[in-house]
N, C-alpha and C positions, 0 to 999 in steps of 0.2 A: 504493500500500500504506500508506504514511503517512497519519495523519488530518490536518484542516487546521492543528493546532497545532503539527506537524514530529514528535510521538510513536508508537510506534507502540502498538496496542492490540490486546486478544485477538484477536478476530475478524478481523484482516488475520494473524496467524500460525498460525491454523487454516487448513486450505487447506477449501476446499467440497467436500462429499463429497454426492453421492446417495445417498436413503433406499438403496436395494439395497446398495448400496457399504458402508454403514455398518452394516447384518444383517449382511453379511457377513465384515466385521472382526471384529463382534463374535465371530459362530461362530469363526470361527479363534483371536480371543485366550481365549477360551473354552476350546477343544479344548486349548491347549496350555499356559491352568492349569491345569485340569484333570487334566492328563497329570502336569504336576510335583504337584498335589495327591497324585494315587493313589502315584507312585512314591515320595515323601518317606513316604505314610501307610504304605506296606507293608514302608518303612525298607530300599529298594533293594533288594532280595531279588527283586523283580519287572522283568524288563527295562523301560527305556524305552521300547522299540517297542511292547510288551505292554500299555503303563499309556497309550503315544498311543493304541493302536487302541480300547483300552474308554474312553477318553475321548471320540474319535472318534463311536464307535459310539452312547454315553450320548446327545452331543451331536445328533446324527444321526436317535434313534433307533430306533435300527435293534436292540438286542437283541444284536447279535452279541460273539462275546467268545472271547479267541485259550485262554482258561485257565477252569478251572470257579469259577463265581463262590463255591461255597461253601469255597474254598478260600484266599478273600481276608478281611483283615480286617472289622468291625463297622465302623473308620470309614470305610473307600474304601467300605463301601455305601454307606453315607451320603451320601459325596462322587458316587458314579455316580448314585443318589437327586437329587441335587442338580441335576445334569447335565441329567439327563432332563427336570426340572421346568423348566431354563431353555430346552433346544433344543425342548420343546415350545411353550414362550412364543414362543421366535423363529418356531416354523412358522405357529402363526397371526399373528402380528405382519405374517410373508411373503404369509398368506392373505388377512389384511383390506386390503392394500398390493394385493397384486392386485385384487380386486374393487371397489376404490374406482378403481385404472388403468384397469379393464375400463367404471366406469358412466362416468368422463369422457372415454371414448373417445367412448362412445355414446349422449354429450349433446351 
């Protein structure tokens, strides 16, 4: 772990993570900014579970939602807006990861 000088250096304290492994971090610390975003944005009045699952869902998404959205603030749309924009980044980030695994299988 140590470099040859006896220090240690970033990259022996990062542990090695696979691509998949690291989409998938992301989604989850995502989901549950996310989740503190909308509840701080709707100033607690909205359960946690309520502000995980449309975070979730943004991230995800998938559309779903435990409460009517017009009934939430201008800026959690924004913030679910926001959501949406990155879990769709993550799907194809997921899509091109696969199709690039799938041609070096079958070269």
């Amino acid at each position: 772990m140590n470099s040859p000088g006896g220090s240690l250096t970033i990259s022996s304290l990062i542990p090695k993570f696979s691509v998949a492994r690291v989409i998938a971090l992301f989604f989850l610390f995502f989901i549950f900014f996310g989740s503190a975003c909308i509840f701080i944005s709707e100033k607690f009045t909205l359960s946690y579970v309520d502000s995980l699952y449309l975070s979730a869902s943004a991230i995800c998404v998938t559309g779903l939602s435990p409460i009517p959205l017009s009934s939430l603030s201008h800026s959690t749309h924004w913030i679910i807006m926001i959501l949406v924009q990155i879990g769709g980044l993550g799907i194809i980030t997921f899509t091109v990861l696969i199709g690039l695994l799938i041609t070096q299988i079958s070269n």
